[in-house]
C-alpha positions in Angstrom: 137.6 114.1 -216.4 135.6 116.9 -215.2 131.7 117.0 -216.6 130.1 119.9 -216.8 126.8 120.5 -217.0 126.4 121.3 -220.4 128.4 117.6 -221.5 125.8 115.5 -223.7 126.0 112.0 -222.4 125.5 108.8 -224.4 126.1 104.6 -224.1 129.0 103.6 -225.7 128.1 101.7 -228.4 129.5 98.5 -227.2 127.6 98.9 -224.2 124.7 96.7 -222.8 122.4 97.1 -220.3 119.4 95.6 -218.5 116.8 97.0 -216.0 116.0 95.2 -213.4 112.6 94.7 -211.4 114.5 96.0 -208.5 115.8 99.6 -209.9 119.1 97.8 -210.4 121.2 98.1 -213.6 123.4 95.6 -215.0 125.9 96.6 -217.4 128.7 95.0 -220.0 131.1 96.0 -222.7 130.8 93.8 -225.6 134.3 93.9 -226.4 135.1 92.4 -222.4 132.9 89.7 -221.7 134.9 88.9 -218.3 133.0 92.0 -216.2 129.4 93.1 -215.7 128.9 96.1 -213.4 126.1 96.6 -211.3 124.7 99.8 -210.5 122.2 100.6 -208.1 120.5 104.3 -206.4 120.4 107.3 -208.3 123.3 106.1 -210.2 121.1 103.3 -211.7 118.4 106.2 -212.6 121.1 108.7 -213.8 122.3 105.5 -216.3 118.6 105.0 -217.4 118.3 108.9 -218.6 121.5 108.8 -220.4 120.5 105.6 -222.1 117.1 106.3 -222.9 118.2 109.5 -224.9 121.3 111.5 -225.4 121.3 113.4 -222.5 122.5 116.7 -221.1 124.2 116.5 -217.7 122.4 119.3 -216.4 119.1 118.5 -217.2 119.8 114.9 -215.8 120.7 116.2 -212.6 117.4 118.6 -213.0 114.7 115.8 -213.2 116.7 113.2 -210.5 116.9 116.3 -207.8 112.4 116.8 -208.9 111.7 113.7 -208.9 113.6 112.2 -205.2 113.8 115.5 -203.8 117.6 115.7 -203.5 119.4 118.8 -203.5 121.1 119.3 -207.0 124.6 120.1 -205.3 124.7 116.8 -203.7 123.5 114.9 -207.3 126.4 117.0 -208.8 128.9 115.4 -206.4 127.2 112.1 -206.7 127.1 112.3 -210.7 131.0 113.7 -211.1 132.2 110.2 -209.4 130.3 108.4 -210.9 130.6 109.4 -214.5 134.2 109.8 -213.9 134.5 106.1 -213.2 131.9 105.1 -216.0 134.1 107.4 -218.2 137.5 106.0 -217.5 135.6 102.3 -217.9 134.4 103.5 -221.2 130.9 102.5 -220.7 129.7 106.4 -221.6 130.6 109.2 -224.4 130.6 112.7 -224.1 128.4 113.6 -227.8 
């Protein structure tokens, strides 16, 4: 699927998640108890936005590029693989 950056993100419903003291996220469908994911870097922070709020791609991308001082192109690349795969593991939503 191709995000752009207008898509509003959210956590499937079914979804849990837990922050850990080391930036880490640990995540796990509900409905498939057999696998936890465990996502770490800016992916871990892009999965803390979305959760915290509904949240535009765009302005996602925005605050993560501020806030480490990436370039945005290179979050953009980052975030398309990463959602795509979140996405096609239905942990996320487009709202």
């Amino acid at each position: 699927m191709e995000f752009t950056f207008e898509n509003n993100m959210q956590i499937a419903p079914e979804v849990v998640s837990r922050n850990s003291n080391d930036g880490t996220v640990i995540v796990m469908k509900m409905t498939d108890d057999n696998f936890f994911y465990k996502i770490n870097g800016v992916a871990a922070e892009m999965w803390m936005k979305i959760s915290a709020q509904n949240s535009n791609l765009g302005e996602v991308i925005k605050e993560i590029s501020t806030e480490y001082n990436i370039p945005e192109d290179q979050i953009k690349k980052d975030a398309q693989e990463f959602l795509n795969k979140a996405y096609e593991l239905k942990l996320i939503q487009i709202i």
